[in-house]
Each structure stands twice: as C-alpha cells, then as structure tokens.
C-alpha positions in Angstrom: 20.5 4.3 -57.5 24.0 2.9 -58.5 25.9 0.8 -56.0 28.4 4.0 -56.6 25.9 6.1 -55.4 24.2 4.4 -52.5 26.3 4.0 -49.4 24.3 1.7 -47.7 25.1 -0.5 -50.6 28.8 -0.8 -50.4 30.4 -3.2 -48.4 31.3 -2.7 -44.5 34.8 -0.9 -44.5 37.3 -1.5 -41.4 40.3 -0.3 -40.2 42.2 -2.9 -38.5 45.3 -3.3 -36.4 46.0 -7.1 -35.5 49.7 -6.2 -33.2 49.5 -4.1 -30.2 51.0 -4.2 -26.9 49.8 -3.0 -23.2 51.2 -2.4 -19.9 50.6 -6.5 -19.6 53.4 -7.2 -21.8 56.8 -7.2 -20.4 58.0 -4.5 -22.2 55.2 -1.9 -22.2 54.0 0.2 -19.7 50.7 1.8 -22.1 47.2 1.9 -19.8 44.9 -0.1 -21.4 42.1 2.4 -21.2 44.3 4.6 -22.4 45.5 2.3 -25.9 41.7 1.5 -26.5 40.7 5.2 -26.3 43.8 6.2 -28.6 42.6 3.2 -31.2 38.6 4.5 -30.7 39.5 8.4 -31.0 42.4 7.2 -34.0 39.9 5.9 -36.5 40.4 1.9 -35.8 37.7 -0.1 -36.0 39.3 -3.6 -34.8 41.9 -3.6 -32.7 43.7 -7.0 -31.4 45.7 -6.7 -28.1 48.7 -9.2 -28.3 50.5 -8.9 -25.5 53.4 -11.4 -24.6 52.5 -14.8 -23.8 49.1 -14.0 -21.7 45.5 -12.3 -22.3 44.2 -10.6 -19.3 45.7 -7.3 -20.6 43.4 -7.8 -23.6 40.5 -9.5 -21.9 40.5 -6.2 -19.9 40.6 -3.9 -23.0 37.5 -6.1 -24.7 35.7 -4.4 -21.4 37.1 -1.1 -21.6 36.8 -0.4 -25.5 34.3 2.1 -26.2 31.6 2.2 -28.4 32.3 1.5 -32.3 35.9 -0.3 -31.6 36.1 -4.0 -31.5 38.7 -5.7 -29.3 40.0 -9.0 -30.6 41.4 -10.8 -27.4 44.7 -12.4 -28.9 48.9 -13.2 -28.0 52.0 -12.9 -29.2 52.9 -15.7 -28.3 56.8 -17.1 -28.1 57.3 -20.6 -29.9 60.8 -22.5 -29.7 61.1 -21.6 -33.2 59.7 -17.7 -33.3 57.3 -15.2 -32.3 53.3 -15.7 -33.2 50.0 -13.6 -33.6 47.4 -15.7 -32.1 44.3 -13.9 -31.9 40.6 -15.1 -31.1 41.6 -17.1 -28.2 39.8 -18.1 -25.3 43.3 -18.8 -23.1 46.5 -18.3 -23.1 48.3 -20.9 -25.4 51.6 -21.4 -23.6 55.0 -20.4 -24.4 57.8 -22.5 -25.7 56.4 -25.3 -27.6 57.1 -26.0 -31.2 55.6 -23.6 -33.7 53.4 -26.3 -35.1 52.2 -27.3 -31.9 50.9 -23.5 -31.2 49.3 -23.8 -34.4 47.1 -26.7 -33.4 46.5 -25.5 -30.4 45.3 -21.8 -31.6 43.5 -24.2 -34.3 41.7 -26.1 -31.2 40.0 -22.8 -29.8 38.8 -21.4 -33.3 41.6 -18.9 -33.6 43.6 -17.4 -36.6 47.6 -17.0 -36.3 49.3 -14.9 -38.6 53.2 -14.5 -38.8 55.0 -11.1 -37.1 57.9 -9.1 -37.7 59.1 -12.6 -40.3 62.5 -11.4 -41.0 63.8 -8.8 -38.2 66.9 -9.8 -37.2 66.8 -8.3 -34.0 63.7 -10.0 -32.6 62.1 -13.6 -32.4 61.6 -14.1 -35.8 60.3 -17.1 -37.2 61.3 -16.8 -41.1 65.2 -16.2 -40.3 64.9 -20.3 -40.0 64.3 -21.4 -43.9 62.7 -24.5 -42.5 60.0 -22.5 -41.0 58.8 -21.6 -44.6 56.7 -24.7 -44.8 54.5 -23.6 -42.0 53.1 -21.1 -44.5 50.6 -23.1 -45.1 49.2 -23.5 -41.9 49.1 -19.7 -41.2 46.6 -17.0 -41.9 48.4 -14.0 -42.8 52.0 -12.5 -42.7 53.3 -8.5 -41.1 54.4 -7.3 -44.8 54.4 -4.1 -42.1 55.6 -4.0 -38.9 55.7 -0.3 -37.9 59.0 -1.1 -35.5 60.9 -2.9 -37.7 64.6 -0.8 -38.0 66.3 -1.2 -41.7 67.8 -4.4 -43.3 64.6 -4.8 -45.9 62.9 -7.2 -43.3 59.3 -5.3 -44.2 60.1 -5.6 -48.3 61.3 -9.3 -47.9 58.1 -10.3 -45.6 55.6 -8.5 -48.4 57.6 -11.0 -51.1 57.1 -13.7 -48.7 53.3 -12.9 -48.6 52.8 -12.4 -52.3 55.1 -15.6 -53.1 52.8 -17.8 -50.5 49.8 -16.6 -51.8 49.1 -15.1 -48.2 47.1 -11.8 -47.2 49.9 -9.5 -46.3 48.9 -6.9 -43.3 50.1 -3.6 -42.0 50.7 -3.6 -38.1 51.6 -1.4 -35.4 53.6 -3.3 -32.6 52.3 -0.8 -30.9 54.3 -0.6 -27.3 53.0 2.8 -26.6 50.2 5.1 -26.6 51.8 7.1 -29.1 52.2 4.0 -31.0 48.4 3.6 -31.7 47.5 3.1 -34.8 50.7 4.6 -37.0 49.9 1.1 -39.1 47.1 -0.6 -40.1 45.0 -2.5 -42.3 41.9 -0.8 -44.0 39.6 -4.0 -45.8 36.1 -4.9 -46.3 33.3 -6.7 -44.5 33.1 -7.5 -40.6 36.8 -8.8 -39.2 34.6 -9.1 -35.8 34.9 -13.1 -35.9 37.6 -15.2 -36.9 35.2 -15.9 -39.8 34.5 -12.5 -41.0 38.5 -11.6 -40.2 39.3 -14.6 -42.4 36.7 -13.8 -45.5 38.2 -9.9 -45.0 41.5 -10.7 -45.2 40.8 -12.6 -49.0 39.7 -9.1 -50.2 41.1 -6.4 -51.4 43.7 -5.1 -48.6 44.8 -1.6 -48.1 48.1 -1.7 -46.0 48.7 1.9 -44.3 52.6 1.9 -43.5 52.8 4.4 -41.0 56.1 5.0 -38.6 56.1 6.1 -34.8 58.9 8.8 -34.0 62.1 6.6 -33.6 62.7 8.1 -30.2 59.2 6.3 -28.4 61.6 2.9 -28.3 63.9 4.3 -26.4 60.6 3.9 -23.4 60.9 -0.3 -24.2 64.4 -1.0 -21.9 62.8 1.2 -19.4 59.3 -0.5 -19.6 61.6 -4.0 -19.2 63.4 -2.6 -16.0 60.1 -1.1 -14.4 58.0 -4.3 -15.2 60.1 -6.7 -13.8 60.4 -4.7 -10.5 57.2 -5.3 -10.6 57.1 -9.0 -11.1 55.9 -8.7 -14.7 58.7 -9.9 -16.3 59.2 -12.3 -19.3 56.8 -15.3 -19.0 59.2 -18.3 -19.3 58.4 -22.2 -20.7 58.3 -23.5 -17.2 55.5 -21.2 -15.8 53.3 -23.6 -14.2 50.4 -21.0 -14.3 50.8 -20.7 -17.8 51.4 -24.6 -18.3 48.7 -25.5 -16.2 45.0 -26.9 -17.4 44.0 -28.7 -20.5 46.7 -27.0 -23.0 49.6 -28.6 -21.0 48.5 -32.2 -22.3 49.1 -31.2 -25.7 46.8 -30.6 -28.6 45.0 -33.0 -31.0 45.9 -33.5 -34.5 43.6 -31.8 -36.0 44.1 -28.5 -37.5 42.1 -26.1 -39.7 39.0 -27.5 -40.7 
C-alpha cells in the first residue's frame, strides 16, 4: 500500500492555536472550561492559553481540557518594548523588562516565544519600533494572522515580515471570548505537544486558516476591563512584587537558545 493510501502512514496532522485569552486576563471574562470545551468540540488539537502576564488561568485549563486537546501552558507577556507569546513555561516570566531579557528568560525554562499582533497600531506591538527587527533572530515564529487585528495592512505586513526573516508565520485567534475560539488557526504536521515537536512542526509545511470573529464580540473587551478590575484583576504592573518575586527577579543568564 502507497503512503497515499495508507493513513497510518501519513504524518500526525494538528490543528493549532498558539493566542488565546481567559477570564484570567484582564480583559476577558471567557470560563476556562468553557474556552477548552469550545477548542475540543471546534476541531483544535493544541491549544496555548496566553493570558496577560500570568499562568494560572492556563495551568487551570491544562487540567480541565478534555480528552484529545492539548493545553500548552504559555503568556502574553508585556516587555518595555512590546507584547510577547511565551509559551511552554513553567512560571510566570515578569512583566516590564526589556524584550531581550524575556527572551532569555523564556530561553532558561525551555520555552518558545513567537511575536504577536507585530504591526497593530492600536496595541503593544513590538515591530512598530524598527530596532526591534533584529530580535528576529532570537524568536520562533511571527502572527502573519491575528484574527483581531482592525485594518491598516498590519496582518499583510507581519506575513512579509515572516517570509523576509525566514520565520514560520502562524494564524492566531486572540481569542478573548468564547465565541472567539478557534476562528484562526494553524493546521501543520507532526506532534506540537513539546516545545520540540512545536518547533520541528512549525519548519513544515504550514496551513494558516484566517478566520474572523463577528466585529461586534470586542465590544465585550471594555466591559471585561471594567468588571475585572472590580474585581481586583486588573492589569499586572512592573512593580508587582508577586510577579517580581523568586528566582526570575535576579535576572536571567546569558545564555539563550541552545
């Protein structure tokens, strides 16, 4: 039999979403049980909760996800110079520091980074800074789709930015709502369930799948902002002690990707 014609031949296929958002971050108020079921029921097959600057919201869904969905505990994390995907992490890397210096430390615990949202003009976006090019080196991948991003070409221009950095460019949700749940995503071969298999995947052949939430659902995200910090989950700032706290606040080592 062919490897055409024999399934079990063909490489693993996944269906991957490394950007999505739970009621931990700041400005979303989706149930976790409720994003991983939507992922699961949805088709995903890898699913990275980055919520803002902490990971007990995704440390949670890695319990919750049900069977045949992989949670891949992560952080959008907020650098001095622009916004970061920092997945495969074992703590929280604090907010604040120099982009560089979240690298290393991401580096230190065996995770990937990649680079969100690069050119939106309305959000924390680390390409608007043409000095912030040079860290394309030291990333993993680049959005080429960010499912929230509104007009001005920022998705086109990020895609050139990929293809001119010889990068893996990915599709990604942002999701901050259920409803948000995989409208964008990733489809590639092999197992992204380790930073290893993620980073082999992501050197393969990529399917990007560009989707679009209804306009409207953002209109939740100033209301999620108001109701969360009522709540005392508002913004986590630079000077958190919490966050600042234990063997990160000494700084990183030197060393970066092996």
């Amino acid at each position: 039999m062919s490897l055409a014609t024999d399934p079990a031949a063909l490489p693993q296929r996944a269906f991957v979403d490394l950007h999505c958002h739970t009621r931990a971050s700041f400005d979303s108020l989706a149930p976790i049980a409720s994003v991983v079921r939507a992922a699961a029921a949805r088709g995903l097959t890898h699913l990275a909760i980055t919520d803002h600057d902490r990971i007990d919201g995704a440390l949670e869904a890695r319990d919750l996800a049900p069977g045949g969905l992989t949670v891949i505990v992560g952080e959008e994390c907020r650098t001095a110079d622009g916004d970061l995907i920092c997945i495969f992490l074992q703590e929280a890397v604090p907010p604040g520091r120099p982009a560089a210096y979240t690298i290393a430390a991401v580096r230190e615990q065996g995770g990937l980074v990649g680079i969100p949202h690069p050119f939106d003009r309305l959000r924390g976006s680390l390409l608007r800074d043409k000095r912030m090019e040079a860290l394309a080196a030291q990333v993993d991948w680049v959005e080429a789709w960010n499912a929230r991003l509104l007009g001005g070409g920022g998705n086109d221009r990020a895609a050139a930015f990929a293809r001119e950095h010889g990068l893996p460019g990915v599709a990604s949700s942002d999701s901050h709502s259920v409803l948000e749940v995989a409208v964008a995503y990733t489809a590639m071969h092999g197992d992204p369930s380790t930073a290893a298999g993620l980073l082999a995947a992501l050197q393969g052949p990529l399917e990007l799948v560009p989707g679009r939430a209804w306009y409207g659902v953002r209109a939740i995200t100033p209301f999620a902002k108001v109701i969360n910090r009522a709540r005392g989950n508002g913004r986590i700032r630079p000077t958190d002690r919490e966050q600042l706290a234990g063997p990160m606040a000494a700084g990183p080592g030197t060393g970066g990707r092996g």
